[in-house]
C-alpha positions in Angstrom: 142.1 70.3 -35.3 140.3 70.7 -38.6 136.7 72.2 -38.9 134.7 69.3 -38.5 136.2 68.4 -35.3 135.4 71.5 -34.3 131.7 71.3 -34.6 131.2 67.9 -32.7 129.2 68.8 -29.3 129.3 66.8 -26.7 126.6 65.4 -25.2 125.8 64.9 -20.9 122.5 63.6 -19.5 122.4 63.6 -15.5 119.0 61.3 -16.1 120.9 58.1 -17.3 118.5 55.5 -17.3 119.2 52.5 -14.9 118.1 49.5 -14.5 115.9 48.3 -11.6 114.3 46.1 -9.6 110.6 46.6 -8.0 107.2 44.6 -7.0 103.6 45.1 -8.6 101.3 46.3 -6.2 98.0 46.4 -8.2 96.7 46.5 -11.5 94.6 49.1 -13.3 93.0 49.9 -17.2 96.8 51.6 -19.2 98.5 51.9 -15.7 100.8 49.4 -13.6 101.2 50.3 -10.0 104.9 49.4 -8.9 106.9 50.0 -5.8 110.4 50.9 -6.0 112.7 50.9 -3.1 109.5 51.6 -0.8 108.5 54.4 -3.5 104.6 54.0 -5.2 105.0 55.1 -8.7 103.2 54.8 -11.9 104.3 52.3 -14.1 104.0 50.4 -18.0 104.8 47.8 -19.7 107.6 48.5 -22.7 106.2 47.5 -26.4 108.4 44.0 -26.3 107.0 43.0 -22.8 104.0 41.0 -23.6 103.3 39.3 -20.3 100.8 41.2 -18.2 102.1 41.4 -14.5 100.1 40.7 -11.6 100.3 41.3 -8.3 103.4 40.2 -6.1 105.3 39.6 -9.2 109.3 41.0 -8.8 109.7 42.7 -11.9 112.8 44.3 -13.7 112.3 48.2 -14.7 113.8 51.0 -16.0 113.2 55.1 -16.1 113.5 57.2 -18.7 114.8 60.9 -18.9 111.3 61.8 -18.6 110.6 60.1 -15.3 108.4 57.5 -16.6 108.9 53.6 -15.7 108.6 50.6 -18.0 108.7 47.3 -16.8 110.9 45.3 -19.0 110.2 42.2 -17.4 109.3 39.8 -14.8 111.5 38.1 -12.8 109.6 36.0 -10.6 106.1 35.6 -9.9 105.7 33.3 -6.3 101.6 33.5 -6.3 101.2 31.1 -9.3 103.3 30.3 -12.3 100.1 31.2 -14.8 100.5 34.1 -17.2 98.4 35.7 -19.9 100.4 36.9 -22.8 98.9 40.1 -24.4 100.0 42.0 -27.9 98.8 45.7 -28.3 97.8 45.2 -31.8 98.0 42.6 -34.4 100.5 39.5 -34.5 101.9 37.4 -36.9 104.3 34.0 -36.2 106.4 33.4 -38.5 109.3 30.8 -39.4 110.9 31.5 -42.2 112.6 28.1 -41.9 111.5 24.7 -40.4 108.6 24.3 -38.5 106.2 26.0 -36.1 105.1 23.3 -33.0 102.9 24.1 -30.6 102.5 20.9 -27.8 100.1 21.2 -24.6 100.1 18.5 -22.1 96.4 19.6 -21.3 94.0 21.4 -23.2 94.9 24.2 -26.5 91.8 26.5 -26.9 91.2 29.1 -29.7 89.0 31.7 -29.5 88.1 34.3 -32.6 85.6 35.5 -34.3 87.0 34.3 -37.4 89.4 31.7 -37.7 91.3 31.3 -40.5 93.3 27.4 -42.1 95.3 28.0 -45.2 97.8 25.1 -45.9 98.5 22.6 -48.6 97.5 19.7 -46.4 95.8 19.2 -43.0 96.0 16.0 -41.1 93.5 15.8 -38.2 94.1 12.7 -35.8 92.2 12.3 -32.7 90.7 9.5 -30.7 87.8 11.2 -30.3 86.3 14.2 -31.8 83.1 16.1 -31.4 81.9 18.7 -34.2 79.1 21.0 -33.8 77.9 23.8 -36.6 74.5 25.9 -37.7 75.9 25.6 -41.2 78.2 23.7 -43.1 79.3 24.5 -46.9 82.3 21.9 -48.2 83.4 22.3 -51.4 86.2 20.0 -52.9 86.8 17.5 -55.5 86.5 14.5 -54.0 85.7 13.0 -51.2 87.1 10.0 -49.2 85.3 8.3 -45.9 85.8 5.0 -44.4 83.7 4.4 -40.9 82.8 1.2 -39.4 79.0 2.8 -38.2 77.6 5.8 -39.9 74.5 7.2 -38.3 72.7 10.3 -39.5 69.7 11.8 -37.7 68.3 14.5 -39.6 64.6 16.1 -39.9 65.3 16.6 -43.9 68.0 15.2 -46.2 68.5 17.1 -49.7 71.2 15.0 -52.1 71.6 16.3 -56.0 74.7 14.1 -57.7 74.8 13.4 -61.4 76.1 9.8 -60.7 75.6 7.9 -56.9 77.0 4.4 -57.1 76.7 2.4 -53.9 78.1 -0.9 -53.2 76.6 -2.8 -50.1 77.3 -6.2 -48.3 74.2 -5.9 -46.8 71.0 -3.2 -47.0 68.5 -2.4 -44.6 66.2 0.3 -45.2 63.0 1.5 -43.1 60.8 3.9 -43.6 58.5 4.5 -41.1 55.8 7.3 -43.0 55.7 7.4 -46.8 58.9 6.5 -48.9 58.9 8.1 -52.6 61.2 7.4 -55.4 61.2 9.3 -58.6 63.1 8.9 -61.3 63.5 9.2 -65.6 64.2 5.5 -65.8 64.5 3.1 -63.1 65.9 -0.5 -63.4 66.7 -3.0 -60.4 68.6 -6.6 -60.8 68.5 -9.3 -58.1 70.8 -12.2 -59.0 68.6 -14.1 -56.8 65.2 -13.6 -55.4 63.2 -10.5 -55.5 60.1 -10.5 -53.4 57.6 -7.5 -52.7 54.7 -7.9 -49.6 52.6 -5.1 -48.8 48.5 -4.9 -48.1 47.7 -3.7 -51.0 49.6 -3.3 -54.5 48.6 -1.2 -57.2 51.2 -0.8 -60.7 50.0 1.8 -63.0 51.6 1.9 -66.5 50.4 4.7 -68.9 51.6 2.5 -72.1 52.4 -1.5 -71.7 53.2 -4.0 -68.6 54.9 -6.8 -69.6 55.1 -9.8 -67.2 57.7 -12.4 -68.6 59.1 -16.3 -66.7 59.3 -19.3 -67.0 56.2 -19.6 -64.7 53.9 -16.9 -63.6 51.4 -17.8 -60.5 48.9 -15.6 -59.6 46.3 -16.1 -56.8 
């Protein structure tokens, strides 16, 4: 036998951990109540386990050379079949490869403080959709919208744009207190008629007014 054969020790344990089965008898704040072969002990959930347990549930446990037991599982659960995964700090999903689906056949809820959407595109389809916010700040390039009825219902509407072009089959505007409209230059083209009623009319020009056509009546 040479010298470092010599040195190996080996090594005995009369606490080998086994594997068990037990029930959950209550829950409370960092501590699971379990019992085990008619035994109430103490008990936690291992690092990997991220179901919480509830009561009644037939769990799968093991104890280490210390004497404390870890669920690693559970096996059944015949109150309900609902479950609340938990994570002791913070998570990231992540697929390397392929794709990342999540489906619901009810509702998907997500709760945060903050949430977060990075991505190179995001395609939103819905039948019906219902957005509310205090604020709003949208920043892009351009923007694309196509709606059969647009209504807005606002106490105060602020628009800068270097350019607005609008293009309308038909225009309706009312204005049911005063209706203001300043501009450098203004210029407006009707291919057919253009006719203004009001009570009273009053056109200030701090230059020239030119009237020009064919036939100008007045009175």
């Amino acid at each position: 036998m040479n010298n470092s054969a010599g040195k190996v020790i080996p090594f005995h344990s009369n606490n080998e951990s086994v594997i068990r089965t037990a029930s959950v008898i209550s829950i409370i704040p960092d501590e699971i109540i379990i019992n085990m072969a008619g035994e109430t002990i103490r008990a936690k959930k291992t690092f990997s386990c991220i179901i919480d347990p509830q009561p009644d549930d037939i769990i799968i446990c093991v104890e280490n050379e210390n004497g404390m037991v870890y669920i690693l599982g559970i096996i059944e659960r015949p109150a309900t079949q609902k479950m609340n995964i938990s994570f002791p700090s913070d998570v990231a999903f992540q697929a390397n490869q392929g794709s990342l689906n999540i489906h619901s056949s009810d509702n998907v809820t997500i709760a945060s403080k903050d949430v977060n959407f990075l991505s190179k595109k995001v395609i939103h389809k819905s039948h019906e959709a219902i957005v509310s916010y205090n604020n709003i700040t949208a920043n892009g390039n351009e923007l694309q919208a196509s709606f059969k009825t647009v209504r807005l219902i606002s106490n105060l509407i602020n628009t800068m744009a270097k350019q607005v072009i609008d293009r309308f089959k038909g225009y309706i505007r009312s204005t049911e207190d005063s209706d203001m409209v300043k501009a450098g230059q203004m210029t407006r083209h009707a291919d057919g008629l253009y006719s203004m009623d009001s009570t009273h009319t009053i056109m200030n020009s701090k230059k020239s007014t030119k009237i020009d056509g064919e036939k100008i009546l007045m009175g």
